[in-house]
Structure formats: structure tokens, C-alpha cells
N, C-alpha and C positions, 0 to 999 in steps of 0.2 A: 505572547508578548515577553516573557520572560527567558524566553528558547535564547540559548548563547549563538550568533551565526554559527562561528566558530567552527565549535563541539560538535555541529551539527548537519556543516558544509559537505559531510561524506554519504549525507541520505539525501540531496539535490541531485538531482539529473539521474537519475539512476531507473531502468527499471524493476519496480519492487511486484512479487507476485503477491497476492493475498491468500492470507485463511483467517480462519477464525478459531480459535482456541475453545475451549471450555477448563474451566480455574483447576491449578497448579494446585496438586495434594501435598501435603508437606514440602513446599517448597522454602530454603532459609535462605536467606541473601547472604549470611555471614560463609553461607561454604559455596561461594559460585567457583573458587581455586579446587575445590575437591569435581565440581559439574564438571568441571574443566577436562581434569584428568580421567573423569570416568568415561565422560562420551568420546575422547582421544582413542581410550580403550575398544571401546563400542567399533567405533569407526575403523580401527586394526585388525581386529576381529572382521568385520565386515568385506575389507579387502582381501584378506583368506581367503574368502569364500569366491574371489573372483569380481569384485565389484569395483566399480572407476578404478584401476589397476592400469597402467601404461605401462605395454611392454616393454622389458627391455631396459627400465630405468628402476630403481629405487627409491620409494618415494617416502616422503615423512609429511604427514599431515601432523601439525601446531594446532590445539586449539584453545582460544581463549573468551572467556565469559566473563562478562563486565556488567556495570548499573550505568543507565544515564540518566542523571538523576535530573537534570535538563525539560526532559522529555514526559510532562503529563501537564493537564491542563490545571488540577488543582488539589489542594491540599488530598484528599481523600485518594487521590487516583497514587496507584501504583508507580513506582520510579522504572523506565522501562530496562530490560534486559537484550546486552546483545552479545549475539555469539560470531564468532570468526574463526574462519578455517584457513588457516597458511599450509602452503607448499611450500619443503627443500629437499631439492635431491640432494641424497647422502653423495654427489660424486662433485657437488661445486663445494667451494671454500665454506671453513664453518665463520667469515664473514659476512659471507653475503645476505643480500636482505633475504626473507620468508615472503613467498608470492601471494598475496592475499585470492583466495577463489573462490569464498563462500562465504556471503554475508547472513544473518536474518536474525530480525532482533523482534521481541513481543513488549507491545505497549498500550498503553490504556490513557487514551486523551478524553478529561469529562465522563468516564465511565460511571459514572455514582450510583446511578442507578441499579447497575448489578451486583456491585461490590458490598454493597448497602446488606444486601439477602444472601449473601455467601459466610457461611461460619469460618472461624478463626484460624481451621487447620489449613484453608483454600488459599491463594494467591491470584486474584482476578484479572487476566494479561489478556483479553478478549479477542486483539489485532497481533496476528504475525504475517511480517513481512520476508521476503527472501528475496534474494537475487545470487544467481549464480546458477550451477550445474543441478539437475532434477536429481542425480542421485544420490548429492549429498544433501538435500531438501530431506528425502525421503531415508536417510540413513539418521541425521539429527531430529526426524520429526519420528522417528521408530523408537528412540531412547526415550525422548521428552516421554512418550504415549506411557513407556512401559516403568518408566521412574518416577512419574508423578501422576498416574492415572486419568490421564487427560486424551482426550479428543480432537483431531486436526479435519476440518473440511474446507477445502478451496471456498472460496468466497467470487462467487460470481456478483456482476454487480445490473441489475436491471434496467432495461430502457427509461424508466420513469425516474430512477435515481440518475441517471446521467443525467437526463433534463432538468434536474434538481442543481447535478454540478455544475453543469456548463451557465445555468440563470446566477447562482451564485459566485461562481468565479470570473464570469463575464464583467458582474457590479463591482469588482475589487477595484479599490486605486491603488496604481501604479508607480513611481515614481522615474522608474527608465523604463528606454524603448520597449516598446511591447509588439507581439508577437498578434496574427491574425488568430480569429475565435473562428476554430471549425469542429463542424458534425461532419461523423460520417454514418452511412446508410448502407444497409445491408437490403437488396430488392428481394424479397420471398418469391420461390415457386417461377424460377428459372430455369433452364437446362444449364446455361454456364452463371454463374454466380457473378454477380451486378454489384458494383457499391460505386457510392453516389458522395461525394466529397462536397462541404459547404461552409465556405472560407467567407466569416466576416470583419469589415474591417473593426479594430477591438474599442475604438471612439463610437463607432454608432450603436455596438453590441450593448456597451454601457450606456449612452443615451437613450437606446430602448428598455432598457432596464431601468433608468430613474422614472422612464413615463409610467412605468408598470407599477412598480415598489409602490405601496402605498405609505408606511411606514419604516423609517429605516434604523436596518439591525434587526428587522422582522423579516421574516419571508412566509408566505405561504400558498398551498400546492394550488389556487385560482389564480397568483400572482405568477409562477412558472407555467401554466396551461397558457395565460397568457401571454407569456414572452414566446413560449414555443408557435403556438397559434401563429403571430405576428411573422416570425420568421418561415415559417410555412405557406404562409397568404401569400409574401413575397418570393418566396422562391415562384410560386406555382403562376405568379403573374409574369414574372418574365420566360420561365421554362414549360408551362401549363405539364407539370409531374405535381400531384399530391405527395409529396416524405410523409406525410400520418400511413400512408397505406404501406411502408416501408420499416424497417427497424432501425431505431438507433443502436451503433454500437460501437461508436466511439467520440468522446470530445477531450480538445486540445484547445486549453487555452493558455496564457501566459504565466497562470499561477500555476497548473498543472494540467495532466492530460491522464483520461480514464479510459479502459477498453473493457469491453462486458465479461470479458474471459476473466478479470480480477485481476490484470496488471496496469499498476499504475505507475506515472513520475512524476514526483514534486519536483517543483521549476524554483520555485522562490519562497525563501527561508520566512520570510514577514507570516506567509499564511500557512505554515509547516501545522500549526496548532489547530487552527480552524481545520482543514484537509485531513487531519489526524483524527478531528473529534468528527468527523460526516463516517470515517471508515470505520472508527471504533463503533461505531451507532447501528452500521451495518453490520458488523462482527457480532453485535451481541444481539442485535434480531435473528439471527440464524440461529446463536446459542439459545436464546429464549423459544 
């Protein structure tokens, strides 16, 4: 509730990959202009060697490291950090803008719990997000590893937790048009690979959801079996297909949309916070 749109318009619609961190060894916020210049470094060094290099052209990778200080759910949680990677070739004007190509910043929504049990020299950033090119993921995610002795794994998200997202972001109110609530389905043990798309209109998704919800502001996993249930009994009565015997692995709804491989996009800023704090929760069950 306190997230500025604003400041924060540049993480909507985007899609973000996930990992999950393990806490930042001496990391200082006072010298993120020094992080700046050293993984600049890193990353020049790295093109040497033959890496995201375009022939033929000269290239200057910018980069810069900031706080958003915006971005955590509460007092205890970490302010998040984000890194940006500009392109200029040395052959346009030294006017022109720097081409942004590489976002990915590490944040910690509601994390207390981890941070709580981490001593004083650690920095507890649980969620990193990225979007842009894999191999400057994997060239900024090799300095972090080897400068602050830290740990990076993709962050897969599981069938049972999408069912989790899609009952929870189905109940959200709205206030403009909204967009249909669908699953998709992966059919196991095929020769050609089968997926099953299932598109609800996003009023009755929610009206299924208020009959469920016992308690509201609460949820729990006999209240999501049951919404899923529901939407399962109906598909299978007009199409006689069981989805239980099938996998989920993907939902899209108006607030956002989750895929199992660990990429996601926030749609709308209202619930940036909530979406934030389900993926930080996931981040730090794999750390844990």
C-alpha cells in the first residue's frame, strides 16, 4: 500500500525471471557507485573473453546500481536493490540516450522471517528478479556469487503454488476492465505435447471464490483445493477431460500471470506488494 505507482511503473508488464538468492556477505548500501563500477569492470572483462560481443560494432555497457527504497513490505525488510545495464555504441553521438538491456533488481517483501536468523555481516535479498538477455543474467549473477559469497538458483514455481496464485489473484478487486482468469495444462505422457488452455470469465472466478473463502484476508490450502475442485468438475462436465490428471503450468490473471519455469509479470501496481510477498516466501523456502 505504500509502493509509489510511479517509481515503480517500470516493473508492470514486464517479464521477470526468478531466482532465489541466499544473503549478501558484506554487502554496504553506502558504496552501491563503487558495485557500479566494479561489475562494469567484471562485465568488460567478460566481453574479452568473447561474450554478448556484436560484431563489428563497439560497444559500452553503463551500469548502474540503485535502492528502491519503495519496495518492501515492512519496516524490518530490506530496501530493494536494482541493477541496470545500458548500451552505447561508441560510434552514435555522445548525446544520445543509453539503450537500457538488462534489468534485475533483489528484494525482500515481508521476509522477517529469514532476516530475523541472519547475523549482522549478511544482507537478506531472498528474490531476484531479471529480465533481459541470459547472458548478462549469468555475467552479473557470477560477480554478485563471487563478491558477496552468495548463491543464485532459478526459482521454479510448482503446480500447487499456482493454484495458490491463481485462488488468490482471482479474489482481488478490481477497479478497471479486467482481463479473463485462465489455466493452462500441460497433458503428461503424449507423443506430441498437448496443453489445454482454460479461460474464466474474471466475475464468476471471483464469485466462486467468495462462495469458497471462509474468512476474508484469510486463505487456506482446503479453501484452494476447493476452488480448484470446482473449476475442474465444470470443465469435465461440459468437456468430460479430468485437468487433475494433467499439470498445471501456467495462470493469468489480471493482477498477474505465473509460468512453472519461474517467469512471471505483474500487471497491476495495487497488488505489486502482495505478488511480491507469495514470491519472496517461495525464495526463501528453497533457501531454507
Amino acid at each position: 500500500e505504500n509502493v509509489d505507482p510511479q517509481k515503480t511503473a517500470f516493473l508492470l508488464r514486464k517479464a521477470w525471471t526468478l531466482y532465489s538468492v541466499t544473503p549478501l556477505y558484506r554487502f554496504h548500501r553506502a558504496r552501491l557507485g563503487d558495485y557500479a563500477r566494479l561489475l562494469s569492470a567484471f562485465i568488460a572483462a567478460e566481453k574479452q573473453k568473447g561474450l554478448a560481443v556484436e560484431v563489428g560494432i563497439e560497444l559500452d555497457i553503463r551500469v548502474a546500481v540503485s535502492s528502491l527504497a519503495d519496495l518492501r513490505g515492512s519496516e524490518q525488510d530490506q530496501a530493494a536493490v536494482l541493477v541496470q545495464l545500458s548500451l552505447r555504441s561508441q560510434a552514435s553521438s555522445r548525446n544520445s540516450e543509453d539503450k537500457l538491456v538488462w534489468l534485475g533488481w533483489f528484494c525482500s517483501v515481508y521476509g522477517d522471517d529469514l532476516s530475523e536468523n541472519v547475523p549482522d555481516d549478511f544482507t537478506c535479498l531472498p528474490l531476484f528478479l531479471t529480465h533481459g538477455a541470459e547472458s548478462y543474467t549469468s555475467m552479473v549473477g557470477s560477480w554478485f556469487q563471487k563478491t558477496f559469497d552468495c548463491s543464485f538458483r532459478r526459482l521454479a514455481i510448482s503446480p500447487l503454488n499456482l493454484s495458490w496464485m491463481v485462488a488468490m489473484w482471482a479474489g482481488c478487486k478490481l477497479d478497471t476492465a479486467v482481463s479473463a482468469v485462465e489455466l493452462v495444462f500441460s497433458v503428461p505422457h503424449l507423443s506430441q505435447p498437448l496443453d489445454i488452455s482454460y479461460a474464466i470469465h474474471p466475475e464468476d472466478a471471483k464469485a466462486l471464490w467468495d462462495t469458497v473463502q471462509k474468512t476474508p484476508g484469510e486463505i487456506t490450502q482446503e479453501e484452494v483445493d476447493v476452488f480448484m475442485d470446482c473449476l475442474y468438475a465444470h470443465f469435465h462436465r461440459h468437456f468430460k477431460i479430468h485437468l487433475s490428471a494433467a499439470k498445471l503450468v501456467k495462470v493469468s490473471t489480471a493482477v498477474a500471470s505465473a509460468h512453472c519455469d519461474g517467469i512471471v509479470k505483474i500487471l497491476h501496481s495495487q497488488y505489486l506488494p502482495g505478488v511480491l510477498m507469495l514470491l519472496t516466501e517461495l525464495a526463501m523456502s528453497q533457501i531454507q
